[in-house]
DOLUM-882230 format. One line per 5 residues: for each residue x, y, z of N, C-alpha, C, O. Coordinates in steps of 0.05 Angstrom, whole numbers, plus 5000, padded with zeros to 4 digits. Layout:
X/Y/Z/X/Y/Z/X/Y/Z/X/Y/Z  ... .
//
This chain:
4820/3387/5741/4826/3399/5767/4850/3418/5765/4849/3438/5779  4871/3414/5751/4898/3425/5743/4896/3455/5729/4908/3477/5731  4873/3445/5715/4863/3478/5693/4852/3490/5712/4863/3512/5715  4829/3486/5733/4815/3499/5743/4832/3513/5770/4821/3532/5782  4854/3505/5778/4870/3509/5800/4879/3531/5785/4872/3554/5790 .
4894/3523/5768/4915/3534/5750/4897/3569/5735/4910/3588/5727  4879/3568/5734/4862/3587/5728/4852/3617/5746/4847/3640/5742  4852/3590/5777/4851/3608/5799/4868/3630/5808/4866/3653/5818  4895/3606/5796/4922/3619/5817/4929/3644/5788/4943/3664/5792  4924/3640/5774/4927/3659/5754/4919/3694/5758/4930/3716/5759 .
4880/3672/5762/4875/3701/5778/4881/3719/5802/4880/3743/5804  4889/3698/5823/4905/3718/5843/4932/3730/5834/4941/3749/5847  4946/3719/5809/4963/3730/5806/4960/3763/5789/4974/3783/5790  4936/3755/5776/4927/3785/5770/4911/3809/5788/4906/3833/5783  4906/3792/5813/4902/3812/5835/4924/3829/5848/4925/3852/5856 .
4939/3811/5846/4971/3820/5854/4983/3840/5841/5000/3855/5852  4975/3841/5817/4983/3854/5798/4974/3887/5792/4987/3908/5789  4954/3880/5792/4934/3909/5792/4936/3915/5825/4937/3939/5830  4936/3899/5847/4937/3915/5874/4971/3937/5872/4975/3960/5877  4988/3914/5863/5001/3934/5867/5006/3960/5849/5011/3982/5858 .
5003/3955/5825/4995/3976/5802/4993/3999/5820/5009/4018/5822  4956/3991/5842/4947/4009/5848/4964/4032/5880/4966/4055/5889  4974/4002/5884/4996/4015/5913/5009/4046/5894/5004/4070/5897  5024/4033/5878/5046/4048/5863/5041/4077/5850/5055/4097/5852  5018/4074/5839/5004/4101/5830/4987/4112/5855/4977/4133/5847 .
4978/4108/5879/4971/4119/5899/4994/4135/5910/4994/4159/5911  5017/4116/5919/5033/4133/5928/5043/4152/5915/5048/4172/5928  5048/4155/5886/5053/4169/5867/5039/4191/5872/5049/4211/5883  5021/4189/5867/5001/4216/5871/5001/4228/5896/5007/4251/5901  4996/4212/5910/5008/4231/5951/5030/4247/5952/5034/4270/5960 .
5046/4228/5943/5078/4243/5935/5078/4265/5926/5086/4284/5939  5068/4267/5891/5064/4289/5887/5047/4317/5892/5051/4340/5885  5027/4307/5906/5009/4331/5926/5043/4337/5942/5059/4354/5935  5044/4316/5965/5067/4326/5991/5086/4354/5971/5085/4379/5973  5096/4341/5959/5115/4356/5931/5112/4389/5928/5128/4407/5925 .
5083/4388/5931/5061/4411/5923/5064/4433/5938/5067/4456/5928  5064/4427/5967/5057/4436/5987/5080/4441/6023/5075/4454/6043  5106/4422/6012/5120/4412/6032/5130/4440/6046/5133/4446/6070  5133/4456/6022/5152/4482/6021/5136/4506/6050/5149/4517/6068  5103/4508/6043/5096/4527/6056/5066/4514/6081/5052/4524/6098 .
5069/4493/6073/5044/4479/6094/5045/4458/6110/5034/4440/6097  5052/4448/6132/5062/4425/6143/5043/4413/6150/5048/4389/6152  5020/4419/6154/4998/4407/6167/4990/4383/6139/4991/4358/6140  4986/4394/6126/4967/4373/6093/4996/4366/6088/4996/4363/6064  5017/4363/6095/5045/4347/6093/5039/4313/6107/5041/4290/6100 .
5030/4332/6134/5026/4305/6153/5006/4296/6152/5004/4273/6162  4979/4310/6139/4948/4296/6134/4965/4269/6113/4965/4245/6118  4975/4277/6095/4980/4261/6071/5005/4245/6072/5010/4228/6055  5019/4249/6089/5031/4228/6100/5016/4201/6110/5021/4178/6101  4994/4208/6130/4986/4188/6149/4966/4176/6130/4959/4154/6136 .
4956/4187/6109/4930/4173/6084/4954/4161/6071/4947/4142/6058  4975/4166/6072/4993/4146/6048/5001/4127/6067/5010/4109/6053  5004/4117/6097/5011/4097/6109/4985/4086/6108/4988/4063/6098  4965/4088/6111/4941/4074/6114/4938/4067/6085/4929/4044/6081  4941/4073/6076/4935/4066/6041/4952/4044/6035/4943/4026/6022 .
4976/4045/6043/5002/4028/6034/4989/4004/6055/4990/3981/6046  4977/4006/6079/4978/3988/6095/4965/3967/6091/4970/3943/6092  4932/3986/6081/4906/3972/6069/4919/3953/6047/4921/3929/6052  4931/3965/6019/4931/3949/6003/4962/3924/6009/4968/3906/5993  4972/3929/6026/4998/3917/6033/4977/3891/6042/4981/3869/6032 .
4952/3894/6061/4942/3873/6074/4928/3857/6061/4926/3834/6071  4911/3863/6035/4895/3859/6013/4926/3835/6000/4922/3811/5995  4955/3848/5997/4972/3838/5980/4975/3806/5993/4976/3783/5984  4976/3817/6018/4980/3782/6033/4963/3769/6038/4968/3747/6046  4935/3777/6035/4919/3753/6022/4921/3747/6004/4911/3724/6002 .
4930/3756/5983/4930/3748/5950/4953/3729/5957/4949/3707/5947  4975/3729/5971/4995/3708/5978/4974/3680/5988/4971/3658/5977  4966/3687/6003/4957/3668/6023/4936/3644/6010/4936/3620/6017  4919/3655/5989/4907/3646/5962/4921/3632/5953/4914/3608/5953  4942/3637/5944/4956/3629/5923/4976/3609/5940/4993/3600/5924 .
4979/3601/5963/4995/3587/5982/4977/3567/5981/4981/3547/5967  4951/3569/5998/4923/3550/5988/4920/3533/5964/4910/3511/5964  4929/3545/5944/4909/3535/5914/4939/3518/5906/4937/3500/5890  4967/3523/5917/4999/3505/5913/4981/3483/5929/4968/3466/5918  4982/3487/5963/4979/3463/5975/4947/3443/5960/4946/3420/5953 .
4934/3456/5959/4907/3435/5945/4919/3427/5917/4907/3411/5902  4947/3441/5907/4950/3421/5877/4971/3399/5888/4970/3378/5875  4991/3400/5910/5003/3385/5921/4990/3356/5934/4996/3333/5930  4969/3367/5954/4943/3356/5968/4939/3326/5943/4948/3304/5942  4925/3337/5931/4919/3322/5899/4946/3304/5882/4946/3280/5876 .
4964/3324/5879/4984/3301/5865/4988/3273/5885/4983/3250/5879  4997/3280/5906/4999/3263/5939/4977/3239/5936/4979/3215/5933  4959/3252/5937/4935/3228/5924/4919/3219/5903/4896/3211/5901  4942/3223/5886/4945/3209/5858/4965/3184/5856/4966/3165/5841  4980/3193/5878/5014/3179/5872/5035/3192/5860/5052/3175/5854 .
5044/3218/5853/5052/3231/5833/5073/3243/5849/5065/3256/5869  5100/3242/5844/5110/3269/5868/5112/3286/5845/5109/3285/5820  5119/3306/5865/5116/3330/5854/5133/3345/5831/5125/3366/5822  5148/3336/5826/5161/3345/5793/5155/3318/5776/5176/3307/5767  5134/3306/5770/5124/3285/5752/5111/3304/5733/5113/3300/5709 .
5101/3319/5740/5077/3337/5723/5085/3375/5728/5097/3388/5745  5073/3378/5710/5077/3406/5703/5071/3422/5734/5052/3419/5750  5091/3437/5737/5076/3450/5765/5049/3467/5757/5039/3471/5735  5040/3476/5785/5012/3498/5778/5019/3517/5764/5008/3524/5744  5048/3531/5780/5046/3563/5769/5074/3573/5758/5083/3596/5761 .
5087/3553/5744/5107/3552/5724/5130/3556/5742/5150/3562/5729  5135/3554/5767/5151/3547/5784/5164/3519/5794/5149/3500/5801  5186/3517/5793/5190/3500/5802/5187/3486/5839/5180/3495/5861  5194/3468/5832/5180/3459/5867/5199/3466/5887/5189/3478/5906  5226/3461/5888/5238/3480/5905/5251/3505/5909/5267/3513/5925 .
5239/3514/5885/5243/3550/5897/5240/3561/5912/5216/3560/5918  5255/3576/5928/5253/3578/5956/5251/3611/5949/5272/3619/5938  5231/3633/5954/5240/3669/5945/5248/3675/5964/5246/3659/5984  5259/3699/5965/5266/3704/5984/5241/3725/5995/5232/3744/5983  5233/3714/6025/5208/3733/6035/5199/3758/6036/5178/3767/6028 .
5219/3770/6046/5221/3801/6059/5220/3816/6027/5207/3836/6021  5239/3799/6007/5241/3821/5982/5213/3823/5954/5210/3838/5934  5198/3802/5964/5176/3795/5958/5160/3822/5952/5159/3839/5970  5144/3827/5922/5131/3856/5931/5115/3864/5952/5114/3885/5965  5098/3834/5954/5075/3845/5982/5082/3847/6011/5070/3850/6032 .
5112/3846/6000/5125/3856/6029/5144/3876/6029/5148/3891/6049  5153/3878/6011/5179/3903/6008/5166/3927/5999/5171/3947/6011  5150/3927/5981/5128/3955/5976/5117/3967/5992/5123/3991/5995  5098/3955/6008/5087/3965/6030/5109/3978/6046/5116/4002/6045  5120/3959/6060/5136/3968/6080/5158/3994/6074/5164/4008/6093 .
5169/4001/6048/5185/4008/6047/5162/4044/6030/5170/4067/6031  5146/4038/6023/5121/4055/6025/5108/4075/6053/5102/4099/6050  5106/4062/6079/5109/4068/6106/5130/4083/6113/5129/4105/6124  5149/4070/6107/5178/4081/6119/5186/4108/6110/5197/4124/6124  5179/4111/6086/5178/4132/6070/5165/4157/6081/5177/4174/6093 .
5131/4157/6076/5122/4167/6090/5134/4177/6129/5135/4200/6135  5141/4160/6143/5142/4159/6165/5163/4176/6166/5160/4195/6181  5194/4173/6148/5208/4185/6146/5201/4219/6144/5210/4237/6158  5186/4220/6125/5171/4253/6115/5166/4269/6142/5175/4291/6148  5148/4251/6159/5129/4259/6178/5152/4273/6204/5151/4295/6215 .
5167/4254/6207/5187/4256/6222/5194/4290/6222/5189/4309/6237  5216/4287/6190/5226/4309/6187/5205/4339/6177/5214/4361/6172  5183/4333/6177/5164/4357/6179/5160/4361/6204/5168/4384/6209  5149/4351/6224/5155/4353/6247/5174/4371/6267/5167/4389/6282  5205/4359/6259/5221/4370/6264/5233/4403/6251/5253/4414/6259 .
5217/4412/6232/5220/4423/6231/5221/4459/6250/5230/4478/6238 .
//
């Protein structure tokens, strides 16, 4: 049950991985179009602004399910030790964590990327705008 958990949470951790990969080189590339174009076109400034918040948003929302998985597949290995008899630092944890690590939330990637991906953009939009 330990391998097969432990296999799972692996794989969400490689969803995590490649989602954000993919956040990172999306915005990358928007960026560098915006880059392209900032100087003499405002309009495809702000088209590609608002495709890089939706982009950041989509995969920001994809990221916190991959949390939410992986919150699931802790509590069903906890669930299980509990009804074994075992507390919880008897045995190897699931995901090479210890049991009271506490992260800190907000700085978490599937939360600080996104958000700070948005802001970015939003920021752009703003000052094209104002122009």
């Amino acid at each position: 049950y330990g391998d097969i958990l432990r296999t799972l949470v692996r794989q969400e951790n490689d969803l995590t991985n490649h989602r954000t990969t993919w956040l990172l080189v999306t915005q990358g590339i928007l960026f560098s179009a915006v880059s392209a174009v900032i100087q003499d076109h405002p309009i495809p400034v702000i088209v590609i602004g608002v495709v890089g918040i939706l982009t950041a948003w989509s995969i920001g929302h994809a990221l916190k399910n991959s949390e939410k998985a992986r919150l699931h597949l802790k509590a069903l290995w906890r669930g299980r030790l509990k009804k074994g008899g075992y507390a919880l630092d008897e045995l190897p944890p699931l995901d090479g964590g210890y049991p009271d690590l506490k992260p800190i939330k907000w700085l978490q990637p599937w939360n600080f990327i996104p958000r700070v991906a948005i802001g970015a953009w939003a920021v752009l939009i703003v000052y094209v705008l104002s122009k």
